[in-house]
N, C-alpha and C positions, 0 to 999 in steps of 0.2 A: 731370414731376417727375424730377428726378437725382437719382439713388442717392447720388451721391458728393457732392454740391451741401449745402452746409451754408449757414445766414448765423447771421453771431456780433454783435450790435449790442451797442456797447462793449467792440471788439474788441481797440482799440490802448492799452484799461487795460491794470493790472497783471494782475490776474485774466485778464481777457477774452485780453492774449497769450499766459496760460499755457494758456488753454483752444486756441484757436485754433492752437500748436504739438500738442499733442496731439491735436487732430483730424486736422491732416496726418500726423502719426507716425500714424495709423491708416489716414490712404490716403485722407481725406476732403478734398472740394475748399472750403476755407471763402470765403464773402466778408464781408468786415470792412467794419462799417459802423460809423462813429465819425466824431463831430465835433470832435475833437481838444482838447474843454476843458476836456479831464485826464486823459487819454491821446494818448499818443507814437507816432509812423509808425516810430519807427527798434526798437521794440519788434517789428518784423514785418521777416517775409523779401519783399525786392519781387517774387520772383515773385506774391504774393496778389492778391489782385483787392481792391483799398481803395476804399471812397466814402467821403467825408468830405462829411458829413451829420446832421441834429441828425432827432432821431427825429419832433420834433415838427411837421416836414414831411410830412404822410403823402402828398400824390402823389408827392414824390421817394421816399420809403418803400416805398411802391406800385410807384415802376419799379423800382426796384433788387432789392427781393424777388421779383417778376413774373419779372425778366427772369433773375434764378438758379435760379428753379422749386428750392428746395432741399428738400431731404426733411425738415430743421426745422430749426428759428429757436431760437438758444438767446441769448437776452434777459439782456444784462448790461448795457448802458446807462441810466445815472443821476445825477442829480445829486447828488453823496453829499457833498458841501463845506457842515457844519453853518455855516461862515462864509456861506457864499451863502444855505443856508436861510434864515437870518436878515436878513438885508441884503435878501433878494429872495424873499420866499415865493412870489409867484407863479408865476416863474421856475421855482422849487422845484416848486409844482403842474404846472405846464405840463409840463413833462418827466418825472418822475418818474408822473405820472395818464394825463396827453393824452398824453406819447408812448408809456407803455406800450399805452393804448388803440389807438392807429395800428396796435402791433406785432401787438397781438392780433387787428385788423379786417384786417388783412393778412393773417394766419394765416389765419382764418377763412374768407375768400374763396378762397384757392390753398387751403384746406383742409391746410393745413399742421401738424406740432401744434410749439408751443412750449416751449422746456425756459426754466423764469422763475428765475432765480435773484438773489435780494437778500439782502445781508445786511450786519451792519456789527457792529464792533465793543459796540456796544449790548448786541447779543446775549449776550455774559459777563459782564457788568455791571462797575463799578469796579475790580473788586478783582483781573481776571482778569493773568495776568503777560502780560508785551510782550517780545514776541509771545506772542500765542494761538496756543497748538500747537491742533492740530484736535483732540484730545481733551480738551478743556476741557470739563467740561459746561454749559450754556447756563443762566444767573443773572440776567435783563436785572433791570434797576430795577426792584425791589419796588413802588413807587405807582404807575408806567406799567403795569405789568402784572395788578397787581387790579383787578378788576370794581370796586370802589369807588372806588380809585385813578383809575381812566379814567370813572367819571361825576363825580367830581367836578370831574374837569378838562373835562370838553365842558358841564356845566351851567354853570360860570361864562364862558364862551364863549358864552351865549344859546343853546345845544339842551341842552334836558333831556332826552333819549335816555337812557330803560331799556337797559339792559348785563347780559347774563346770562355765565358763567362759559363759557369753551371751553377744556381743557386744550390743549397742543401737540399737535402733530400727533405723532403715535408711541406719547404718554402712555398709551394701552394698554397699550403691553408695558415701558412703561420708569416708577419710579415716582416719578425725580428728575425728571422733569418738572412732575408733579402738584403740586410748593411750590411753582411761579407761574403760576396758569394764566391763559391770554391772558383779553381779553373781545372782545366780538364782541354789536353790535349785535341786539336780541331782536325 
């Protein structure tokens, strides 16, 4: 394993190149793994090591993380295009499930850890201003985010799955979080 060996998958998003310059400004060697179908190669400097590759490949997944030995895998690759969700949910599942699953059975094996980062504008719900400065506090849809809210939506879908309350992850020490708290399968 390299020290300095990073891999960024979803590298050549927006996000993913700001992440990936800030790795190098730290002295770290990233490899960018993106399959370019909604991130740009001209976002990156060509000295980087680039594979252009869909995650949902896991032996090519498998060599290219194998063969960086990186000290971790920070996971920004996703289908985030609500227009494709909808035109192609499975597509949607494949990438966003199966290929995080690959990233993480990769990890796993190189015994790597993963830094998983997802997020979307969802997360400050309608009202939040454009652009979301980062200190927005996090407002997602009130009926997605209730426990009631989210079984009424999976019971009319054929599973009637019990859903019990899980505030946000922090909601401990913060108590704006506590007005929506996730759910999460009981």
């Amino acid at each position: 394993m390299s020290e300095s060996s990073v891999v960024v998958t979803g590298g050549a998003g927006f996000i993913g190149s700001h992440l990936v310059e800030s790795l190098v400004d730290e002295g770290l060697s990233p490899v960018v793994i993106d399959d370019l179908s909604s991130g740009d190669p001209a976002r990156l400097s060509s000295e980087l090591r680039f594979e252009q590759l869909d995650i949902t490949d896991a032996q090519a997944l498998d060599r290219v993380i194998g063969s960086a030995k990186p000290s971790a895998i920070f996971h920004l690759a996703a289908q985030s295009s609500v227009t494709v969700s909808v035109q192609d949910p499975g597509r949607d599942c494949q990438v966003n499930v199966r290929g995080t699953l690959n990233v993480l059975e990769s990890s796993r094996r190189l015994g790597t850890p993963v830094v998983f980062a997802s997020t979307g504008g969802a997360l400050y719900g309608n009202s939040a201003p454009r652009p979301t400065p980062e200190s927005s506090i996090p407002a997602p849809w009130r009926r997605m985010a209730h426990p009631n809210g989210l079984q009424r939506r999976t019971s009319t879908r054929g599973r009637n799955q019990r859903v019990s309350p899980m505030p946000f992850a922090g909601s401990a020490t913060s108590s704006v979080h506590d007005k929506a708290p996730m759910a999460r399968p009981a």
